[in-house]
DOMAR-655296 format. One line per 8 residues: number of its first residue (from 1); their letters; for each residue x, y, z of N, C-alpha, C. Coordinates in steps of 0.2 Angstrom, whole numbers, plus 5000, padded with zeros to 4 digits. Layout:
<rs>
NUM> A> X Y Z X Y Z X Y Z; ...;
</rs>
This chain:
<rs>
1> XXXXXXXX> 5067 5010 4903 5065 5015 4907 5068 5015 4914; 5069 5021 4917 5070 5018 4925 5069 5017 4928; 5069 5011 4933 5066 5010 4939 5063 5013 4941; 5057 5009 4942 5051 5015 4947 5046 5013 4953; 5046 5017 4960 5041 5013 4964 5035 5016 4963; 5029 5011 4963 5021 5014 4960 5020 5014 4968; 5017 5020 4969 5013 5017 4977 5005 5021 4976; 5001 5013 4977 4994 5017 4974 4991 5021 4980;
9> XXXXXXXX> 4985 5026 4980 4984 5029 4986 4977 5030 4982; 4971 5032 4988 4966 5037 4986 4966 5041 4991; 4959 5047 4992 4962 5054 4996 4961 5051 5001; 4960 5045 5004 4958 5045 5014 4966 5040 5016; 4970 5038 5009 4976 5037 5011 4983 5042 5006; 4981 5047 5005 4986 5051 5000 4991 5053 5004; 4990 5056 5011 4996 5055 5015 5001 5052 5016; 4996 5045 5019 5001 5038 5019 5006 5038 5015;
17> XXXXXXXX> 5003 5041 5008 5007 5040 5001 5013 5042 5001; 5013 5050 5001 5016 5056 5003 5024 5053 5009; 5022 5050 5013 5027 5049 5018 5029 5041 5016; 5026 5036 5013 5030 5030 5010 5034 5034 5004; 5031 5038 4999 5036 5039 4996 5042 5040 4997; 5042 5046 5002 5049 5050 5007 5053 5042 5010; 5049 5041 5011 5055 5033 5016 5058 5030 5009; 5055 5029 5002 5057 5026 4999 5064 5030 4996;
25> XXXXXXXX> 5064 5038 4997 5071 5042 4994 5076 5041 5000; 5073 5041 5004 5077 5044 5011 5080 5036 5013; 5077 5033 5012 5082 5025 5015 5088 5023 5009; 5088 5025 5005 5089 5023 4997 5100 5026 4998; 5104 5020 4996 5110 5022 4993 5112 5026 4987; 5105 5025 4982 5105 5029 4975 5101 5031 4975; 5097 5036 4979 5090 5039 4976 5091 5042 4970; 5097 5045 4969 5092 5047 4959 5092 5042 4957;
33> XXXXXXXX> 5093 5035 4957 5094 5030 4952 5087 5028 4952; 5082 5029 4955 5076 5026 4952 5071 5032 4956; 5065 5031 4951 5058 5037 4950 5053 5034 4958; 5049 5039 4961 5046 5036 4964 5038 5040 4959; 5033 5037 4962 5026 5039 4958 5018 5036 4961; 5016 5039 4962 5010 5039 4967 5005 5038 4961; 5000 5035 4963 4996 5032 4959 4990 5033 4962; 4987 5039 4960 4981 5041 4965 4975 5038 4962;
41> XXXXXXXX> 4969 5035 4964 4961 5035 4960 4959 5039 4956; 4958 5046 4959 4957 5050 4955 4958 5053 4948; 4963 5050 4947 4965 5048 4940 4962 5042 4934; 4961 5041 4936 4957 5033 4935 4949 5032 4934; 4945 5037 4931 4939 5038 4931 4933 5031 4931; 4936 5025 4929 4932 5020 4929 4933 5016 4936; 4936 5020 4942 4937 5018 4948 4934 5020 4951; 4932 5026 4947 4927 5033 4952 4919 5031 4952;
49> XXXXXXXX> 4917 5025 4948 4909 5024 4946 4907 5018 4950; 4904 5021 4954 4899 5016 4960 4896 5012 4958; 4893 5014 4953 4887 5008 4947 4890 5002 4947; 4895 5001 4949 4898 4994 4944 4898 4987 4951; 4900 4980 4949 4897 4977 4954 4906 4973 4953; 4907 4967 4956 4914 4964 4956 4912 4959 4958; 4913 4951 4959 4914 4945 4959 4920 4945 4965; 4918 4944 4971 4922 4943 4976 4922 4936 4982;
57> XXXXXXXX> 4925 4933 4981 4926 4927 4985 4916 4923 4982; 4917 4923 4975 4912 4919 4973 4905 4922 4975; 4905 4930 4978 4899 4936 4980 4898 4940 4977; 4893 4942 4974 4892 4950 4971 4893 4953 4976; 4898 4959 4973 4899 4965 4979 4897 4971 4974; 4896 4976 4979 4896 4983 4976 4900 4986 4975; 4905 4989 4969 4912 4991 4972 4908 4999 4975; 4915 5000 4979 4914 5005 4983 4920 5010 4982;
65> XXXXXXXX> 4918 5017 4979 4923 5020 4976 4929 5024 4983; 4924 5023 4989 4924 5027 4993 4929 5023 4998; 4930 5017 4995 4932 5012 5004 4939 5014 5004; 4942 5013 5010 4949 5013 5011 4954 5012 5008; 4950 5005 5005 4957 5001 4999 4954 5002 4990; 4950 5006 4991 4948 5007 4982 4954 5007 4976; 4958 5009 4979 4967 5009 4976 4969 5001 4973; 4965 4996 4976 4970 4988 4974 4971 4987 4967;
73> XXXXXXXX> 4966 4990 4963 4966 4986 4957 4971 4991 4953; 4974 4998 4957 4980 4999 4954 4986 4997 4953; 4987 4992 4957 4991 4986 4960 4996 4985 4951; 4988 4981 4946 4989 4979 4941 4991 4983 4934; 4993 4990 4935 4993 4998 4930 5001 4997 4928; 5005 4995 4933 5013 5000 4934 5014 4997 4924; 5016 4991 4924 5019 4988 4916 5017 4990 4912; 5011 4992 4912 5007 4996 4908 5010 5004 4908;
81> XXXXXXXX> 5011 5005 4913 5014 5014 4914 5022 5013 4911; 5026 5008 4912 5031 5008 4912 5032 5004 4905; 5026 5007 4901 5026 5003 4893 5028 4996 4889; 5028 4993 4895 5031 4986 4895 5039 4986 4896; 5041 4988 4898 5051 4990 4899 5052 4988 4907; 5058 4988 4908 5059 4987 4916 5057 4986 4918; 5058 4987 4926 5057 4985 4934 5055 4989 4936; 5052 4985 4939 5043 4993 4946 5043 4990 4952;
89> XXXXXXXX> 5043 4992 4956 5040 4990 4961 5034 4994 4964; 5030 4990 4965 5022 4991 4969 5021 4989 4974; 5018 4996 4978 5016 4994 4985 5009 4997 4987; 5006 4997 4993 5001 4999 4997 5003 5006 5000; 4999 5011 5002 5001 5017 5003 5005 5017 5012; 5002 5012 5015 5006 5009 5021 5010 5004 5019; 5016 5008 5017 5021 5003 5015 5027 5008 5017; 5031 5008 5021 5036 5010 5024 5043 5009 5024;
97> XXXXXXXX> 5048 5011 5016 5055 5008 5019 5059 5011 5024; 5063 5004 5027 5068 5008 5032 5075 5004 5028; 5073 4997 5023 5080 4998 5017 5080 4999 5011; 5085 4998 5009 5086 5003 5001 5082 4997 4995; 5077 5000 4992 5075 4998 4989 5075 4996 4980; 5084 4997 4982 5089 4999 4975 5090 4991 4975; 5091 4987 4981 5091 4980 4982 5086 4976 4979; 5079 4978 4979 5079 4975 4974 5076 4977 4967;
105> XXXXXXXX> 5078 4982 4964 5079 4984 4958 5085 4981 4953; 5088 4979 4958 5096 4976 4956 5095 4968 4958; 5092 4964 4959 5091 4958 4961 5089 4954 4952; 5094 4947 4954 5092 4944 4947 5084 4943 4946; 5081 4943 4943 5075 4940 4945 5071 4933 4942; 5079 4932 4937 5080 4921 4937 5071 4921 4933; 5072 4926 4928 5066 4925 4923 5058 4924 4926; 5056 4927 4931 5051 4929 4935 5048 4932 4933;
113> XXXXXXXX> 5042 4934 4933 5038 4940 4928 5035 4944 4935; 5034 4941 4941 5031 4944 4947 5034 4942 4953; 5038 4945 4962 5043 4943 4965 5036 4946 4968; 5035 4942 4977 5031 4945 4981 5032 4939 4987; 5028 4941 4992 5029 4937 5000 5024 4931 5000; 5026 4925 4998 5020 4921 5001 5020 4921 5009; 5011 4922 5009 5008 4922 5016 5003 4917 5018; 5009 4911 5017 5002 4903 5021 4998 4906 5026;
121> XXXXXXXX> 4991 4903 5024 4986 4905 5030 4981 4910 5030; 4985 4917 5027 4982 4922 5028 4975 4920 5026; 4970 4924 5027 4963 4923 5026 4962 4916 5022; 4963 4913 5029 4961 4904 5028 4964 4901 5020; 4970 4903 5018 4971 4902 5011 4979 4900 5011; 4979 4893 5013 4986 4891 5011 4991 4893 5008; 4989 4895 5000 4993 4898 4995 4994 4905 4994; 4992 4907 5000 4991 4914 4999 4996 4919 4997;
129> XXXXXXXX> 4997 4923 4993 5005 4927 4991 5002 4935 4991; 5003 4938 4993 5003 4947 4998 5006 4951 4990; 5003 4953 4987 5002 4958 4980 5004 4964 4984; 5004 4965 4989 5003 4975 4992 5009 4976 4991; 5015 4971 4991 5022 4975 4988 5026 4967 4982; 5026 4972 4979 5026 4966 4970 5034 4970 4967; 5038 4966 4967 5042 4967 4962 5041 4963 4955; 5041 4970 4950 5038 4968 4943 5045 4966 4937;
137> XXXXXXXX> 5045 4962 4934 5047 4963 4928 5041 4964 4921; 5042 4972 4921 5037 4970 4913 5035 4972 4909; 5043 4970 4904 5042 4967 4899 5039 4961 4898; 5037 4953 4903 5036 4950 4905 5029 4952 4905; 5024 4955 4907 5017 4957 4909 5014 4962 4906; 5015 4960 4900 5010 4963 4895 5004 4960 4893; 5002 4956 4896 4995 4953 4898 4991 4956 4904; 4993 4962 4907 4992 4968 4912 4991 4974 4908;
145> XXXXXXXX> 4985 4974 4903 4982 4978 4901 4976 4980 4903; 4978 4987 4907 4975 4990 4913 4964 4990 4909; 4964 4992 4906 4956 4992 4905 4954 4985 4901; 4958 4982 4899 4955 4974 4899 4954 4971 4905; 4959 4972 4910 4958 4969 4916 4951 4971 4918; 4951 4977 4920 4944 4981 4924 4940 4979 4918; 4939 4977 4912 4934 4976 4908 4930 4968 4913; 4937 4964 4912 4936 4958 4916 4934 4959 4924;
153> XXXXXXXX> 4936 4963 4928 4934 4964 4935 4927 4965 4935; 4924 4972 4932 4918 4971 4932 4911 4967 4928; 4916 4967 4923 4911 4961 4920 4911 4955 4922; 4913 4952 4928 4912 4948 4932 4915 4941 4927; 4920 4941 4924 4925 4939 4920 4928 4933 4925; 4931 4934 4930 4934 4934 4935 4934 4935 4942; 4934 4932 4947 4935 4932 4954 4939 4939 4954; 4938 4944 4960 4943 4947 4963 4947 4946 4966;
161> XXXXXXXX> 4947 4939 4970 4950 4937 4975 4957 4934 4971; 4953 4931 4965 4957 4924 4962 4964 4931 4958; 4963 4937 4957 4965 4942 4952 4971 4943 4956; 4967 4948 4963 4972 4950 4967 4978 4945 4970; 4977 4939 4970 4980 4934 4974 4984 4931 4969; 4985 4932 4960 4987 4930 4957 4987 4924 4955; 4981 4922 4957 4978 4914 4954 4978 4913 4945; 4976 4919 4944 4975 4919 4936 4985 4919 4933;
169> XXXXXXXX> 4988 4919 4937 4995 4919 4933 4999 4913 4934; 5001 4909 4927 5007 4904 4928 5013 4904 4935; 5011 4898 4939 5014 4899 4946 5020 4899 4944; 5022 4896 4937 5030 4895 4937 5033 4903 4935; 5029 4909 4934 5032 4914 4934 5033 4921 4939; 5029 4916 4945 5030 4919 4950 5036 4918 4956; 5039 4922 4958 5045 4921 4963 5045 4923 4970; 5046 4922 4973 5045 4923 4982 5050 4928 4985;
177> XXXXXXXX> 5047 4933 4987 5054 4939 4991 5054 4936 4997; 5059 4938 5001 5058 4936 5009 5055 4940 5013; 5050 4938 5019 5048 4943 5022 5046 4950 5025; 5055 4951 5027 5056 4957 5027 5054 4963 5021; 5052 4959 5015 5052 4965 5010 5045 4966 5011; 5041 4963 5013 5034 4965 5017 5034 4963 5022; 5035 4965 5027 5036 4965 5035 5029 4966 5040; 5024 4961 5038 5016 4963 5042 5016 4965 5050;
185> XXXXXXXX> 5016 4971 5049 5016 4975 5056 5021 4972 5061; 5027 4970 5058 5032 4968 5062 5037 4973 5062; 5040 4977 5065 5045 4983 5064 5053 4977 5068; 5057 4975 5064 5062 4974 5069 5071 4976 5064; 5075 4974 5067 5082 4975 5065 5083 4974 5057; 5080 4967 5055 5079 4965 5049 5074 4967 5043; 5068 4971 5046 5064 4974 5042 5067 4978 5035; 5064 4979 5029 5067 4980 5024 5061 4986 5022;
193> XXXXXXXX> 5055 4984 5022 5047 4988 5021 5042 4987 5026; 5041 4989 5030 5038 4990 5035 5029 4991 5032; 5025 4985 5033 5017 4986 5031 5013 4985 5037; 5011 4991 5037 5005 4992 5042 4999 4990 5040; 5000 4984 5041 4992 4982 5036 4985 4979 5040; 4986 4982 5047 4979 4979 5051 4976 4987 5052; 4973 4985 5047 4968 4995 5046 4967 4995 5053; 4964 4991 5056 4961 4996 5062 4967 4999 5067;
201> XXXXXXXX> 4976 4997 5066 4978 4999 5070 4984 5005 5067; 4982 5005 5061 4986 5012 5058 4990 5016 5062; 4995 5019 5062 4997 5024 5069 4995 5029 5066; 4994 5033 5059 4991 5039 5058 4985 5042 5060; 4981 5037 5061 4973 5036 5061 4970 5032 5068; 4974 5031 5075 4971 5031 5081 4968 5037 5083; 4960 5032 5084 4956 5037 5087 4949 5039 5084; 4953 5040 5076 4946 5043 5071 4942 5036 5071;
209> XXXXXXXX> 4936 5037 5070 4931 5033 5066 4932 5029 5060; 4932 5022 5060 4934 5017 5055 4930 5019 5050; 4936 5021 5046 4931 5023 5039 4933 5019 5031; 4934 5010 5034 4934 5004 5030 4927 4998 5031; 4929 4996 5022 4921 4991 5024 4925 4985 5027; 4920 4983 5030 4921 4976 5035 4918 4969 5033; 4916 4970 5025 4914 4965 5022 4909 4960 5024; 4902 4963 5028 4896 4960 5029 4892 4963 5026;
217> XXXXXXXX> 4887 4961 5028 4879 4964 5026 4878 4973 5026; 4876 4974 5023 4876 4983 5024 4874 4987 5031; 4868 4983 5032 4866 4987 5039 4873 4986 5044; 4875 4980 5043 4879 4979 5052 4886 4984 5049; 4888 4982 5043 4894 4987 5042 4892 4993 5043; 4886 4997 5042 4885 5004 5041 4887 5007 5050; 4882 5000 5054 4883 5001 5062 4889 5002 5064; 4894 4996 5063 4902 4996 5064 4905 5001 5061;
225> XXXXXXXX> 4904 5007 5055 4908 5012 5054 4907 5016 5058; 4901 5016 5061 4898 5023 5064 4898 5021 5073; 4900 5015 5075 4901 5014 5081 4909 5013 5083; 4912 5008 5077 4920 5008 5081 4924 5015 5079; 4932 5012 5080 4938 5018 5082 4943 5015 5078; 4948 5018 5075 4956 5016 5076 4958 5014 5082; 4960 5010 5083 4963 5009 5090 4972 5010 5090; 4975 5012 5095 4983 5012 5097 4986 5006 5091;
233> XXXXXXXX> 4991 5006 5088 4996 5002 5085 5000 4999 5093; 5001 4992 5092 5004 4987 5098 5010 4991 5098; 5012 4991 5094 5022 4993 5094 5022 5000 5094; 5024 5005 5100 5026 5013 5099 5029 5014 5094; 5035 5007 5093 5041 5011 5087 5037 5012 5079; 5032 5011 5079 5028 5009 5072 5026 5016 5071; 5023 5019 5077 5019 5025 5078 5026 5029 5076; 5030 5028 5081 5036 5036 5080 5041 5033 5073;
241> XXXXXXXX> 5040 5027 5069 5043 5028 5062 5040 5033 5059; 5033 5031 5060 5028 5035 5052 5029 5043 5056; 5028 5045 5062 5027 5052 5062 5035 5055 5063; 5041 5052 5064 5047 5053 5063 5049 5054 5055; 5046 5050 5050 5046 5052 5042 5040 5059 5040; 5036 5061 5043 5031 5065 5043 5035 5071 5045; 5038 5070 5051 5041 5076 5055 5045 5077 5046; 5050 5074 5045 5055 5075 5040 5051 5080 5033;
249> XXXXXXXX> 5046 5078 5031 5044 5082 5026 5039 5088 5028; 5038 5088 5034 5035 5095 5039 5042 5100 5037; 5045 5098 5041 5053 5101 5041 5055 5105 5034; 5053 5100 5031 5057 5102 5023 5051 5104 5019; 5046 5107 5022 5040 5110 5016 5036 5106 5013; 5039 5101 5012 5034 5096 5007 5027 5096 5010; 5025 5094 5016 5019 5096 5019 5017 5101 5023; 5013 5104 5022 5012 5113 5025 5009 5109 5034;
257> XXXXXXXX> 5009 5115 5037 5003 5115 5044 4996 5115 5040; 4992 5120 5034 4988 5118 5033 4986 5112 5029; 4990 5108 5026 4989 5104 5024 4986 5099 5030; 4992 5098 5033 4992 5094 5039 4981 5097 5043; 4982 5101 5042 4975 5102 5048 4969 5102 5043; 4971 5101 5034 4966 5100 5030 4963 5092 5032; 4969 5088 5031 4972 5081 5034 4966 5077 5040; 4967 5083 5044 4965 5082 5052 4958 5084 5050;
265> XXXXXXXX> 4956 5088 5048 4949 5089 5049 4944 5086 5041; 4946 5084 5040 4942 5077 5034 4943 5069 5038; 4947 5070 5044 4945 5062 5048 4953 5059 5045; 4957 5060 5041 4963 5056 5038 4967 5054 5040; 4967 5059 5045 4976 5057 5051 4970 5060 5058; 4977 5059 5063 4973 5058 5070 4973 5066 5070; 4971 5067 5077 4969 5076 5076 4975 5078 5080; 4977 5076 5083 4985 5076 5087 4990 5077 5084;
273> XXXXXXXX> 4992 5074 5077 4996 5074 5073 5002 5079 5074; 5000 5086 5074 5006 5091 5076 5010 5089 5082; 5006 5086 5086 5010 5085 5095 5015 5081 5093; 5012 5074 5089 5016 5069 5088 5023 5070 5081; 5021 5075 5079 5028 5078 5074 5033 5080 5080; 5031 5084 5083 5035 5087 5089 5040 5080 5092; 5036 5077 5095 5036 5072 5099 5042 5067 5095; 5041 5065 5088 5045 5060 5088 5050 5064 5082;
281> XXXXXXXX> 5051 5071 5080 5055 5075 5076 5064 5070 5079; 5065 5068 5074 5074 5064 5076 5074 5058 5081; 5068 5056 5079 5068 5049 5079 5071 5042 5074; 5076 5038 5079 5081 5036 5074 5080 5027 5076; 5077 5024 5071 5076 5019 5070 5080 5013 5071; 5086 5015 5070 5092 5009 5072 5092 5010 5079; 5094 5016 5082 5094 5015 5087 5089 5012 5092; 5083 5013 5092 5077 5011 5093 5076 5003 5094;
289> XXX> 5079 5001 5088 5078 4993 5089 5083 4991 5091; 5089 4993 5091 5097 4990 5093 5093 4991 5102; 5089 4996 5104 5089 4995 5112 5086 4989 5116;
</rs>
């Protein structure tokens, strides 16, 4: 089958989707050579059902069909989609290329079944390896049969933590990308996918009301949704990449003014957003870091 990028999304990141995808055609030396594909929840009817509970860092949680990141466990679907044949890459819907992601669709993958960024440390986890962008072999990964897993996530079969983190897979078939192919809120020269991964500073979403869980008790989380903000992204160029790829698909129809203000007024994107297409329309990223 062809090569194809999964990017999962649900409706409070469908956007995000919409403009990762466009960076993934737009930065690409062969964009016909490989399919882009959005992978929304609402598709997904057994990710839509509150009732159900998950096994998270050794705690019963509620899954929440409504949080932010409801989309992870699509992470695990693409081999399954791709019939067990070829190469996929999967990402977070704050996933942003600025290089061609035909590099690594064409990378040996030295019998790997899974390529991703190890992240010592992260969330106090030495071993820690970043699933939000996964280059897949799989034919490899047919043991990623999308409703067995979710049998096992809710059946409390399994840790979440231990699933997403890829504990449950032989380490020897896992391979290590470098960095830059996830690049955590770092925008530089050598950047390859740009991940915007500290929710609270999204540059789409300065301003609105955090509308992610924060992994405590219900009451204080219920308080923290309804007291903090998005706050500004540290690096401007972060801001005028994503609204300089937004500008692009305004331009070209792909996204309407109503869409955009459907966007604005469910809390999605900032409520400024038009000023900010104006603002960064022909904003040019090399040049920008080359200053």
């Amino acid at each position: 089958m062809k090569p194809t990028v999964f990017i999962q999304a649900n409706e409070r990141q469908y956007l995000g989707a919409k403009i990762s995808a466009h960076s993934y055609k737009r930065n690409a030396r062969e964009p016909e050579s490989f399919d882009v594909r959005i992978l929304h929840v609402r598709d997904f009817p057994r990710l839509q059902d509150p009732n159900q509970t998950i096994l998270r860092g050794g705690k019963l949680r509620q899954w929440d069909p409504d949080d932010l990141q409801s989309f992870t466990p699509l992470r695990f679907y693409p081999p399954e989609a791709m019939h067990f044949e070829g190469v996929a890459v999967v990402t977070d819907p704050d996933v942003f290329a600025l290089g061609d992601v035909g590099e690594l669709f064409r990378r040996d993958l030295q019998g790997k079944a899974v390529w991703a960024v190890p992240r010592p440390g992260h969330n106090k986890r030495r071993d820690y390896i970043a699933t939000s962008v996964m280059l897949l072999d799989c034919a490899k990964l047919r043991h990623w049969r999308f409703d067995d897993e979710l049998d096992g996530l809710f059946g409390h079969k399994f840790d979440y933590v231990d699933w997403i983190e890829l504990k449950r897979e032989d380490p020897s078939t896992v391979g290590f990308l470098e960095p830059e192919w996830n690049d955590f809120d770092r925008l530089t020269p050598r950047t390859k996918l740009l991940h915007t991964t500290k929710r609270r500073t999204q540059p789409w979403k300065t301003g609105l009301p955090v509308d992610f869980t924060l992994r405590r008790s219900w009451p204080v989380d219920l308080l923290n949704r309804m007291l903090m903000h998005y706050r500004p992204h540290p690096d401007p160029n972060q801001e005028a990449l994503v609204y300089s790829l937004l500008a692009e698909l305004y331009d070209s129809g792909a996204v309407t003014k109503d869409e955009l203000r459907a966007e604005m007024a469910a809390n999605h994107i900032r409520h400024d957003s038009l000023e900010l297409i104006d603002r960064y329309r022909g904003w040019d990223p090399q040049l920008a870091l080359a200053a």
